[in-house]
C-alpha positions as CSV (number, residue, x, y, z in Angstrom):
1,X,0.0,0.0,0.0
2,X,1.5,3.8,-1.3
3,X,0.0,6.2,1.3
4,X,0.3,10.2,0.7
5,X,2.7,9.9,3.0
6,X,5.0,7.3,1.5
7,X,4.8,10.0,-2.4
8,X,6.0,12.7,0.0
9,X,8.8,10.8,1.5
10,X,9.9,9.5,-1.6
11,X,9.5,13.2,-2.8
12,X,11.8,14.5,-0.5
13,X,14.3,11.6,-1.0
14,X,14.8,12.5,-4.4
15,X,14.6,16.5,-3.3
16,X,18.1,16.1,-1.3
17,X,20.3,18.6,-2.1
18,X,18.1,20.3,-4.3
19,X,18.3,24.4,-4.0
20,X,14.8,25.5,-2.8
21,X,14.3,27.6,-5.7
22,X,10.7,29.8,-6.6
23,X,7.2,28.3,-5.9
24,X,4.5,27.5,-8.7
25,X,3.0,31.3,-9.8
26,X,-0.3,31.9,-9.3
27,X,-1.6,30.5,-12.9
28,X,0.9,27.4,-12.5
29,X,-1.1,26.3,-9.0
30,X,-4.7,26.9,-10.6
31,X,-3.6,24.8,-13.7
32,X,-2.1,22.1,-11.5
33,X,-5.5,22.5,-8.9
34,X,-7.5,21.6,-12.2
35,X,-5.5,18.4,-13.2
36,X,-5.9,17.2,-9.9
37,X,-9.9,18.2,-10.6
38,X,-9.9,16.6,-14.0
39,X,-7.6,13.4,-13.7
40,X,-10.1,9.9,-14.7
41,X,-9.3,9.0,-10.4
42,X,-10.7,12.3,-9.5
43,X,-13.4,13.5,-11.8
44,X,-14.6,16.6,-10.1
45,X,-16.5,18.4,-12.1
46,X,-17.7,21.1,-9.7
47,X,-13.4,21.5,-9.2
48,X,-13.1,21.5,-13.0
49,X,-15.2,24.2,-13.4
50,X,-13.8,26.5,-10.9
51,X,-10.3,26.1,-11.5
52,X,-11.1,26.8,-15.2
53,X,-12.9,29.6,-14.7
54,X,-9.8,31.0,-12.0
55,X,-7.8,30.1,-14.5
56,X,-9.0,32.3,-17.4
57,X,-9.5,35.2,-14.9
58,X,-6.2,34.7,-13.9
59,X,-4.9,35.4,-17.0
60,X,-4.1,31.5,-18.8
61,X,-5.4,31.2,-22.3
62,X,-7.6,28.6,-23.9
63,X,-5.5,26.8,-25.2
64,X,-3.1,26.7,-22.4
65,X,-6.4,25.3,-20.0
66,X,-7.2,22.4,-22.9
67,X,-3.6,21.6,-22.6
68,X,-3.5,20.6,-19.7
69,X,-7.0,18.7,-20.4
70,X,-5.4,16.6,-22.8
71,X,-2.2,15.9,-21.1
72,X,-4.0,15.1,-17.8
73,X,-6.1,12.6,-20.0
74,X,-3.2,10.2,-20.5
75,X,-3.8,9.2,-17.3
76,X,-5.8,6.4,-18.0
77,X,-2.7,5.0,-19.8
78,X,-1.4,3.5,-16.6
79,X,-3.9,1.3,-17.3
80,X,-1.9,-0.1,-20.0
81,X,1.0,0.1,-17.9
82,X,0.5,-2.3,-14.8
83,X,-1.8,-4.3,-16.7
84,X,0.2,-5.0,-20.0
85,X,3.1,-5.7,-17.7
86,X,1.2,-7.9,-15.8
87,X,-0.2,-10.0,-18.7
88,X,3.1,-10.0,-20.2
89,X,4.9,-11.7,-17.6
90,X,1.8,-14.2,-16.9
91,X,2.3,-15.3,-20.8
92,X,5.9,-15.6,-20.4
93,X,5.8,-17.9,-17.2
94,X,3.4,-19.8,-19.1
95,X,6.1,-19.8,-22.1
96,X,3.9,-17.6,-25.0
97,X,6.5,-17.5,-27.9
98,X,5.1,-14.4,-28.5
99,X,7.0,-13.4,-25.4
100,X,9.6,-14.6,-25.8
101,X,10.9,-14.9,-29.3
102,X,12.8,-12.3,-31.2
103,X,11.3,-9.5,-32.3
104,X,10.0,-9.3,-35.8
105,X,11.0,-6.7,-38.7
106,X,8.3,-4.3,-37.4
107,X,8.4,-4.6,-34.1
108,X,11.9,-3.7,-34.3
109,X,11.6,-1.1,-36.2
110,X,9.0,0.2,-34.1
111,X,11.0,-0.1,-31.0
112,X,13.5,1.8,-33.0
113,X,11.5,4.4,-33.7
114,X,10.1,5.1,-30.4
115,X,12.3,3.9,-27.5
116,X,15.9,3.3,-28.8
117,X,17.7,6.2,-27.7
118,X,14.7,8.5,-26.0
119,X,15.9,9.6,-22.8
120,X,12.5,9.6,-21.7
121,X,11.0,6.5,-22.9
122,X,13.8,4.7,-21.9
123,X,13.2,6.4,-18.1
124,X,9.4,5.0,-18.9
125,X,10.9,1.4,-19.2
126,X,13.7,1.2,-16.2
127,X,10.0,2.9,-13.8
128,X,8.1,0.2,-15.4
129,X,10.2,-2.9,-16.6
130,X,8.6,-4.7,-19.0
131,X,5.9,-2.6,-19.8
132,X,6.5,-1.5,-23.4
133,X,8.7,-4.7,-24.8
134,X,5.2,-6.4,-23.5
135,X,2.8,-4.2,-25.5
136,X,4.9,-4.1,-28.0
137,X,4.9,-8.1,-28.5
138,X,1.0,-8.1,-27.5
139,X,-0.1,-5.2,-30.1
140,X,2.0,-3.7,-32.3
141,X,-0.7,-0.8,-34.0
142,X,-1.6,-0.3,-30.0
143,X,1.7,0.1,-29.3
144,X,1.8,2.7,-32.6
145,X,-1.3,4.6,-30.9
146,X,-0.1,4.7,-27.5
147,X,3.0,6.8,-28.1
148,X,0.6,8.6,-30.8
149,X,-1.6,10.2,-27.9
150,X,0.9,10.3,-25.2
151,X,2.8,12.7,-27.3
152,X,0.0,15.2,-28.1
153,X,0.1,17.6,-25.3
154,X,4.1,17.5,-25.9
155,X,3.7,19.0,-29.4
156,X,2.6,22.2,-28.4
157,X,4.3,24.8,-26.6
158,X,1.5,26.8,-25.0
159,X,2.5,25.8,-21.6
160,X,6.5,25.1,-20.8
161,X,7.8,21.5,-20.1
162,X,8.5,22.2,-16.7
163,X,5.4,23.2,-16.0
164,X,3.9,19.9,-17.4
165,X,6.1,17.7,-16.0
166,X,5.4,19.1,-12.2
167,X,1.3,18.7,-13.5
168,X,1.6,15.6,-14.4
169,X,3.8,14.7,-10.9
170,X,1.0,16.2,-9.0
171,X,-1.4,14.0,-10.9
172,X,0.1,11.0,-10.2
173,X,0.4,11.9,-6.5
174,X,-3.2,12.2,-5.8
175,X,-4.8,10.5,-3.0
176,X,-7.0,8.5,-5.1
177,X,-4.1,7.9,-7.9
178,X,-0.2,7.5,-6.0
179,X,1.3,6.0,-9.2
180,X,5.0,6.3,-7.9
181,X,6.5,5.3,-11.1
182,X,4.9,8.4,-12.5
183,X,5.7,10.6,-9.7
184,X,9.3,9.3,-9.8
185,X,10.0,9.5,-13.2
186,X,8.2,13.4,-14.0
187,X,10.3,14.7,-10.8
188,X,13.2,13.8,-11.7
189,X,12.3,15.6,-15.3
190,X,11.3,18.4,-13.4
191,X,14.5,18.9,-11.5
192,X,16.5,18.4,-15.0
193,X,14.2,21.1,-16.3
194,X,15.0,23.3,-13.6
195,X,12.5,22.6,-10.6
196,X,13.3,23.8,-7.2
197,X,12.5,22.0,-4.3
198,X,9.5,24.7,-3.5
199,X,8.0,24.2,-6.5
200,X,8.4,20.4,-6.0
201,X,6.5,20.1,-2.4
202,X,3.9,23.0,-3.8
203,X,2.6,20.6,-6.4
204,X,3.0,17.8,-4.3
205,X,1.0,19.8,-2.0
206,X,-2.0,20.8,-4.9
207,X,-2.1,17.0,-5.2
208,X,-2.6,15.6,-1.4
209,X,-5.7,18.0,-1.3
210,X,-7.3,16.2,-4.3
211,X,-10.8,14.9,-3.7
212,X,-12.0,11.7,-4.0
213,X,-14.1,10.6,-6.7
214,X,-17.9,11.1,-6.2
215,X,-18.4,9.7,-9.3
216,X,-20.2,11.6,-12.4
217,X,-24.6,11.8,-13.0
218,X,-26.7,12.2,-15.5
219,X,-25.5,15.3,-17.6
């Protein structure tokens, strides 16, 4: 069991020796405040609506407020994650050649394509080991889409990396999410991007006042 407690200790371990640096700006906490709203384990629409509507009024765009809509949507990924791992490793106990073979002409080039070389996809693999060889094995044109979708919110520019990487840290930190592979794996791109430790514990902070999820009505 991952407690709230357990994400901030792990938090801090990784913190050591980091200068404390400037907290999140006023339009930096509001957008993080809404992923926590919006995330698939949250679901607070009441939350979603007021952090939007702060967020316009305090000066974000848009654009910049979808953004972090659609990067907060590959969430549900993780899905993919544990469980494509999981399945993986059940097939190759049970000795599935498709597990275990070499890979073929496309599935090499695919791997290639995606994860040879990518500083982050290759972080991805060593925080979940096993994970994308598996899907990649299991469904090549999934494994095409995945890093299709995942990749969106990281082709525009309307808000900075840094800033998405400490969203998608607080996101994963929630009290109804703790995904510590996530949490590990965007703080330490946070701190290459810059990150000081204030920033750090204030998204960390955003994320442990999540809500849980009440669970969505009849429009």
């Amino acid at each position: 069991m991952v407690s709230i407690a357990n994400v901030r200790q792990q938090a801090l371990e990784l913190l050591e020796g980091v200068p404390d640096g400037e907290g999140l700006d006023e339009i930096s906490r509001i957008l993080t405040e809404l992923a926590v709203a919006a995330s698939v384990s949250t679901l607070d629409e009441a939350g979603i609506e007021l952090h939007a509507v702060r967020a316009l009024r305090a000066g974000a765009t848009p654009q910049q407020v979808h953004e972090v809509l659609v990067l907060v949507s590959g969430l549900g990924v993780h899905t993919l994650m544990v469980g494509t791992r999981t399945l993986g490793r059940l097939l190759r106990q049970a000795g599935d050649s498709r597990m275990t073979s070499s890979l073929d002409e496309r599935q090499t080039e695919l791997w290639r394509a995606r994860v040879a070389g990518d500083r982050f996809w290759e972080a991805v693999e060593r925080e979940v080991p096993g994970f994308l060889d598996s899907l990649l094995r299991l469904d090549p044109s999934t494994f095409e889409g995945f890093f299709e979708y995942c990749g969106l919110p990281w082709k525009t520019h309307t808000l900075s990396a840094l800033t998405k990487e400490l969203i998608a840290m607080a996101v994963d930190a929630t009290p109804t999410h703790r995904f510590m592979p996530g949490v590990r794996l965007h703080l330490r791109n946070a701190l290459q991007l810059g990150a000081g430790r204030i920033a750090v514990l204030d998204a960390l902070e955003v994320a442990a006042e999540g809500s849980g999820h009440a669970g969505i009505g009849p429009s």
